[in-house]
C-alpha positions as CSV (number, residue, x, y, z in Angstrom):
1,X,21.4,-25.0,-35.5
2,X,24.6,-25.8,-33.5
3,X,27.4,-23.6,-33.1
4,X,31.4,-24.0,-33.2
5,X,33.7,-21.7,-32.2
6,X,35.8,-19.8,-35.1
7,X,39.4,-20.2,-33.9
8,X,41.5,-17.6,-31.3
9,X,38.6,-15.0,-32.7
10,X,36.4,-16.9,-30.1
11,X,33.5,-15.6,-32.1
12,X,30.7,-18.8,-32.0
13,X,29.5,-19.3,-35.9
14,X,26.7,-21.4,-37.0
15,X,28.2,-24.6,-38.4
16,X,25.9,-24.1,-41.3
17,X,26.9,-20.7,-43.1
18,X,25.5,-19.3,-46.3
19,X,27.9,-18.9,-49.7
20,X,27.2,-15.8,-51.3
21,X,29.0,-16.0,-54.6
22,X,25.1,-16.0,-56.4
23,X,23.3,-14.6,-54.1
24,X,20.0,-13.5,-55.5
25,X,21.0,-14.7,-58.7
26,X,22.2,-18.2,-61.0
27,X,25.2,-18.4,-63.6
28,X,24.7,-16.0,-66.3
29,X,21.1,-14.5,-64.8
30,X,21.0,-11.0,-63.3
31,X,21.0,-9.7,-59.5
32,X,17.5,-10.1,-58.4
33,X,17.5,-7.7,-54.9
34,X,14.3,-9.6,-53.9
35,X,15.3,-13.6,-54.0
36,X,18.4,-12.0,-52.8
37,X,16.7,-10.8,-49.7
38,X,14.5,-13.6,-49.3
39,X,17.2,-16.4,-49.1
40,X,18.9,-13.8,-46.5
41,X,15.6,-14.3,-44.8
42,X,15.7,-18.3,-44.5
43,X,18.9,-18.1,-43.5
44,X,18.2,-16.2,-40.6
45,X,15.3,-18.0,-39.8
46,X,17.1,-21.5,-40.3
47,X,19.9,-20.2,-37.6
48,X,22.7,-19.3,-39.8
49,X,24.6,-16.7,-38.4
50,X,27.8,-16.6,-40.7
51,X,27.4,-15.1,-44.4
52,X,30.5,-15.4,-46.6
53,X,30.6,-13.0,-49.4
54,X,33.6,-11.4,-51.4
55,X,34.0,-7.5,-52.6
56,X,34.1,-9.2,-56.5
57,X,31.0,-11.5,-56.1
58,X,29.0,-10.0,-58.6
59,X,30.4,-6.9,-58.9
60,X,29.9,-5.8,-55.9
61,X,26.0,-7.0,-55.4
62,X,26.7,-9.5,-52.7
63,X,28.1,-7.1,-50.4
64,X,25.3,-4.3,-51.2
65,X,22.6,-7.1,-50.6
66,X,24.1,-8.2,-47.5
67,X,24.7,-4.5,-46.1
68,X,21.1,-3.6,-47.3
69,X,19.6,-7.0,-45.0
70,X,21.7,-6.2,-42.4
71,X,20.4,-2.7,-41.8
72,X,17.0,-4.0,-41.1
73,X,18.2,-6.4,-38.4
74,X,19.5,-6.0,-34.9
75,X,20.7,-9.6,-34.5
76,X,23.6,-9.0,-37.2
77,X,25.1,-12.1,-38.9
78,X,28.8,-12.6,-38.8
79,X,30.0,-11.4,-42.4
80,X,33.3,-12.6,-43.9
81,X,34.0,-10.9,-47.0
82,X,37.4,-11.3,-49.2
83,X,39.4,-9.1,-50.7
84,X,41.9,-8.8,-53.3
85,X,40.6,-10.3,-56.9
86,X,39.9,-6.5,-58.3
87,X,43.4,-6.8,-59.3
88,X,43.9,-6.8,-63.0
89,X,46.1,-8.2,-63.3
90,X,46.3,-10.2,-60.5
91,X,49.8,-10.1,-59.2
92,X,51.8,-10.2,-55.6
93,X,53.0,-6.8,-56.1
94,X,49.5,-5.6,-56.3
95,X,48.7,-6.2,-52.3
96,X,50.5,-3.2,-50.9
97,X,48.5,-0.8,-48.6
98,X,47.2,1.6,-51.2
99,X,45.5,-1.8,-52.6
100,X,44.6,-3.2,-49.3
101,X,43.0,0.0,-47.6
102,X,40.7,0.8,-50.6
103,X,39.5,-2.6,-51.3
104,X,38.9,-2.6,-47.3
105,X,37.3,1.1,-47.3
106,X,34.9,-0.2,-50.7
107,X,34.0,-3.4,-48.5
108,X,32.9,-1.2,-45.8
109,X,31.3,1.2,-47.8
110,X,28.8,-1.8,-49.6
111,X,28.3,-3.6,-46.2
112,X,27.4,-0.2,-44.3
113,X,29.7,-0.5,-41.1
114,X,32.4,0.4,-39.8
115,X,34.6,-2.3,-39.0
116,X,34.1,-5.8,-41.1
117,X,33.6,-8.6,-39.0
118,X,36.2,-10.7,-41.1
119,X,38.5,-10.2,-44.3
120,X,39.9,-12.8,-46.0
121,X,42.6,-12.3,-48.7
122,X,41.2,-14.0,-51.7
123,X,43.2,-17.0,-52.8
124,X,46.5,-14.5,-53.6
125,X,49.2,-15.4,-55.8
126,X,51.7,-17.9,-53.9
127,X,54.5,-15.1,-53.6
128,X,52.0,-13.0,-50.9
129,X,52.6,-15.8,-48.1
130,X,56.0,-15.2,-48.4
131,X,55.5,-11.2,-47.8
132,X,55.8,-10.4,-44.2
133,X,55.1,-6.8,-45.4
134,X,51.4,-8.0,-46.5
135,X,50.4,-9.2,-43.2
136,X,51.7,-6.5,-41.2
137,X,49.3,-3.7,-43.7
138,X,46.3,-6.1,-43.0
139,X,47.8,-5.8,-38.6
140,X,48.2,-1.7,-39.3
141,X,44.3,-2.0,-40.4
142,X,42.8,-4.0,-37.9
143,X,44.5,-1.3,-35.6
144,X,43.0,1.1,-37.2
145,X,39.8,-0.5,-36.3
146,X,38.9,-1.2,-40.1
147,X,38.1,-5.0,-39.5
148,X,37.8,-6.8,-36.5
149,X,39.3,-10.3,-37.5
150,X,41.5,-11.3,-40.7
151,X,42.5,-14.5,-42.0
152,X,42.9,-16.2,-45.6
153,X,41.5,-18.3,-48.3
154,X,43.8,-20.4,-50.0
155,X,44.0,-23.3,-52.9
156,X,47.0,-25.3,-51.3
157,X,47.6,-27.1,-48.4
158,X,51.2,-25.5,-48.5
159,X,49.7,-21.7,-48.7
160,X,47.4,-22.6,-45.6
161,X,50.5,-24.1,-43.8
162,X,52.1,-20.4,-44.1
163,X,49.9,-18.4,-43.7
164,X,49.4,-19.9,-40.1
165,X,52.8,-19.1,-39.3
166,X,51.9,-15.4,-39.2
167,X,50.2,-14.7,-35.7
168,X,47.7,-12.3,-36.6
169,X,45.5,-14.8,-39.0
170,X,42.5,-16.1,-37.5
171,X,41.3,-18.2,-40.1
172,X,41.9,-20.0,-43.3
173,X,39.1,-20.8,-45.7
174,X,40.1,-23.8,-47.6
175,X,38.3,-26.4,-50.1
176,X,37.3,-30.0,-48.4
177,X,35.0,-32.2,-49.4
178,X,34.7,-36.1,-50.1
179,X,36.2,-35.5,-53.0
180,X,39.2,-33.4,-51.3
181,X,40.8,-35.0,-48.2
182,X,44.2,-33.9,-47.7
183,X,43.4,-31.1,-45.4
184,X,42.0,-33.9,-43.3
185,X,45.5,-34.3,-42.6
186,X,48.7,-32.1,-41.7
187,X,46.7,-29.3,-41.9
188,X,43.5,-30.0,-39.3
189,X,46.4,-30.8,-37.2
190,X,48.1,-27.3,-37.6
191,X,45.0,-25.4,-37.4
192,X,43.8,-26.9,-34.1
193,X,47.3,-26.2,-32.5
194,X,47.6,-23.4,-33.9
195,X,43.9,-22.0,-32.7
196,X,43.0,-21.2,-36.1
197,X,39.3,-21.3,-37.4
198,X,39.0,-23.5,-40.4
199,X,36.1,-22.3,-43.2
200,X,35.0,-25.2,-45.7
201,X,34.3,-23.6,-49.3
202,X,33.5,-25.7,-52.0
203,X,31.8,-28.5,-50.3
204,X,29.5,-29.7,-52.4
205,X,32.1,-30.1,-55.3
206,X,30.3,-27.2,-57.3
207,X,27.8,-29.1,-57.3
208,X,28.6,-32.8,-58.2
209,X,28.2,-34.2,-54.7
210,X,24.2,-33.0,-55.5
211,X,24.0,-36.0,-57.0
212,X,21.7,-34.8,-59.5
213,X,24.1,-34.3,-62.4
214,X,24.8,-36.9,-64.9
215,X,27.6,-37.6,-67.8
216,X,24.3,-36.0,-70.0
217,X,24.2,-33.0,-68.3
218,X,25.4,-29.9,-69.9
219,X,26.7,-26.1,-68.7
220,X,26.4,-23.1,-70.2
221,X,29.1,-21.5,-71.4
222,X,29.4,-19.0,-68.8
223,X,29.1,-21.4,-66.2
224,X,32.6,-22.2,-64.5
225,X,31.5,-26.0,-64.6
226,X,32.1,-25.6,-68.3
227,X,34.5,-23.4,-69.1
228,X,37.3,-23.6,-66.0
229,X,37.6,-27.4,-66.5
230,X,40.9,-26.9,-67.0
231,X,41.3,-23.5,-65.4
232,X,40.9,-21.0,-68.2
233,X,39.3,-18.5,-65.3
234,X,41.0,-19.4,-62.2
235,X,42.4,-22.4,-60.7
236,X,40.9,-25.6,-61.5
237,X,40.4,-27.0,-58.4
238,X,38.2,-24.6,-58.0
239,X,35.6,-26.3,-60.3
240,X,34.9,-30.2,-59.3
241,X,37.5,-29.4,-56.5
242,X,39.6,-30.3,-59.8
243,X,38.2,-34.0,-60.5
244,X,37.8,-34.6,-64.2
245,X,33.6,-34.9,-64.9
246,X,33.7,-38.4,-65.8
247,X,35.3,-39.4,-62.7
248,X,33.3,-37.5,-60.4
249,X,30.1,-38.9,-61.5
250,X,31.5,-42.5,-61.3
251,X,32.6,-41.5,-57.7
252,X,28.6,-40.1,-57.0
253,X,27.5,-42.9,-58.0
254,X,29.5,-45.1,-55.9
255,X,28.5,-42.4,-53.0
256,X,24.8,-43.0,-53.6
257,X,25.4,-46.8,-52.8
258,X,26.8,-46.3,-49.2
259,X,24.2,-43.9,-48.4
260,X,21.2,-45.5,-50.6
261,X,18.0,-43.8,-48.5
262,X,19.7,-40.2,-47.8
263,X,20.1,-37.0,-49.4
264,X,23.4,-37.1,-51.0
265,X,24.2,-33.1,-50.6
266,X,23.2,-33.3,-46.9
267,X,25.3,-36.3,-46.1
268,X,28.3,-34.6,-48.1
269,X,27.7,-31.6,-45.5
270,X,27.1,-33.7,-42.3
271,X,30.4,-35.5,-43.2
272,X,32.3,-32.5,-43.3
273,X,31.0,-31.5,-39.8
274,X,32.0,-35.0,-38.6
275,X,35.7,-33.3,-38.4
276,X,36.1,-31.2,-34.9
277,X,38.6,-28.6,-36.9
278,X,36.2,-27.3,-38.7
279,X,34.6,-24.2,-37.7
280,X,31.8,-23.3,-40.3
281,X,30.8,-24.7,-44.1
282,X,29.8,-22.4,-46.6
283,X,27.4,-24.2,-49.5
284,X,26.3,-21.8,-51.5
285,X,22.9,-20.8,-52.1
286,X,21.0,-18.6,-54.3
287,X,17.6,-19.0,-53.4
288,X,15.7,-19.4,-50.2
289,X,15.1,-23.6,-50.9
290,X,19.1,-24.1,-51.3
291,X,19.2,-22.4,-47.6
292,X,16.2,-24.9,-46.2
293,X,18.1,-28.0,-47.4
294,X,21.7,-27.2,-46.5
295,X,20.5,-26.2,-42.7
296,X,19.2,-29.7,-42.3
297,X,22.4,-31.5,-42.5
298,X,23.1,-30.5,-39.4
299,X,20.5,-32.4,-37.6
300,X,21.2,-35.6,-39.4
301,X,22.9,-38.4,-37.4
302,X,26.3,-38.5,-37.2
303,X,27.8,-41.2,-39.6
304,X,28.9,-44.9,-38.9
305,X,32.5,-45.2,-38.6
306,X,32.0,-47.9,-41.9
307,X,30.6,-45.1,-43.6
308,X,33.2,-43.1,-43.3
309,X,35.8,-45.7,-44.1
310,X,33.5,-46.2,-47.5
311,X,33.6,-42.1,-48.3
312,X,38.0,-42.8,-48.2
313,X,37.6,-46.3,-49.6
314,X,35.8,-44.2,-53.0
315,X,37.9,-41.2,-52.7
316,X,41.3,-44.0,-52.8
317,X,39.6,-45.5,-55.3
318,X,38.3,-42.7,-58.5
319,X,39.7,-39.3,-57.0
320,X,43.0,-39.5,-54.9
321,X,45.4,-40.0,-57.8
322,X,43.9,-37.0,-59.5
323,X,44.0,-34.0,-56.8
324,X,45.6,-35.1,-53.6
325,X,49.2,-33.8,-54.1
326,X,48.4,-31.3,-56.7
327,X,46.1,-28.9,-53.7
């Protein structure tokens, strides 16, 4: 497993990382502490060294399981947890310190340490970039010796872009895939002058750049790939990165005819590493297998430059009109 280093924190990150969002569990299922603890197990022994988790992801769980593992080990993974979507509702005004330092406090409390290796805010309203008073709580913290690193995950291009402007972020996790390439553009550029580690969420497309869907297949109704379509839970580009279905799987299939004898997840991973300003991905996995397949991408070849001109050629083609001004 090769390493990149994660921005001005200078920490070195596997470029493979783990998602946490199901660990030890699937959409709908219950928390299952032993699959939880065995994928934790392949990761480690695949090289990953970054885990990215959030206080909400599954009430709570993710953290525990992760604090739990880490206990047992003395070469500690890098954990970056996010903070912020206990808020109900979930509104600017509700990131003030009294917020910030318990959701902090709980974070530390389910991981079992002392200082958190990285917070993230987690995708705040639009209003918090423009709150000087937000970032300096989270500087006041890191003081404090609460968390070591901070940074933010966004939706937008534009919320990235400002959040950079305020020294004391160290990262931004953001969503690019093949089927999102505008941060490919202005905001690589930014981020690299700027120092600042870039984290790739969503890079499989919740699962469409898999492959292994079809217009056939079918969600259940708790499943975000069915019910946040058009964002009834939470942004929409959070689900497809926000291409409609249909579209998406006209746009895999096109995908499986440039790379006809590879593993279309893999090569959707290996082409996100192909970009220098990216510091770590994060698929997510649930089980140990996801973990074994995701860590291989990084050993595959590095694509042909008419490969890559294809993956643009298809995103012009089915997706661009849909997302790439609206994230």
């Amino acid at each position: 497993m090769n390493h990149r280093r994660l921005g001005k924190t200078n920490m070195k990150v596997s470029e493979i990382a783990m998602g946490c969002w199901q660990l030890g569990g699937v959409w709908g299922d219950p928390f299952d502490e032993n699959v939880a603890m065995e994928t934790l197990i392949a990761a480690t022994e695949q090289g990953i060294s970054c885990l990215d988790t959030a206080d909400v992801y599954m009430g709570g769980e993710s953290e525990r399981a992760i604090g739990r593992y880490m206990k047992t080990r003395q070469d500690k993974p890098f954990v970056i947890t996010k903070i912020g979507r206990w808020l109900n509702p979930h509104t600017a005004e509700g990131y003030n310190e009294d917020n910030l330092r318990h959701f902090i406090d709980q974070s530390r409390r389910n991981l079992q340490v002392d200082a958190l290796d990285m917070v993230l805010l987690h995708c705040p309203p639009f209003e918090v970039y423009y709150t000087p008073e937000v970032f300096a709580i989270l500087d006041k913290l890191k003081a404090e010796g609460k968390m070591k690193h901070y940074g933010v995950s966004v939706q937008k291009i534009e919320e990235a872009l400002i959040a950079m402007e305020y020294p004391g972020v160290e990262a931004v996790e953001i969503i690019f895939n093949m089927f999102r390439l505008r941060p490919a553009e202005l905001f690589f550029q930014q981020a690299k002058k700027k120092d600042v580690g870039v984290i790739v969420r969503v890079p499989l497309a919740s699962g469409l750049l898999t492959g292994k869907f079809t217009k056939a297949t079918t969600f259940s109704q708790d499943d975000h790939r069915q019910s946040n379509r058009q964002g009834a839970w939470f942004d929409r580009g959070e689900t497809f990165s926000g291409v409609d279905y249909d579209t998406g799987i006209q746009a895999v299939e096109a995908l499986k005819k440039v790379f006809p004898d590879e593993s279309l997840p893999m090569v959707a991973l290996r082409w996100i590493l192909m970009f220098d300003a990216v510091s770590t991905v994060i698929p997510g996995a649930s089980r140990p297998e996801h973990i074994i397949s995701n860590a291989k991408a990084a050993d595959l070849k590095p694509l042909t430059p008419w490969q890559m001109q294809q993956v643009e050629a298809i995103y012009n083609r089915y997706v661009k009109e849909q997302v790439h001004c609206r994230w």
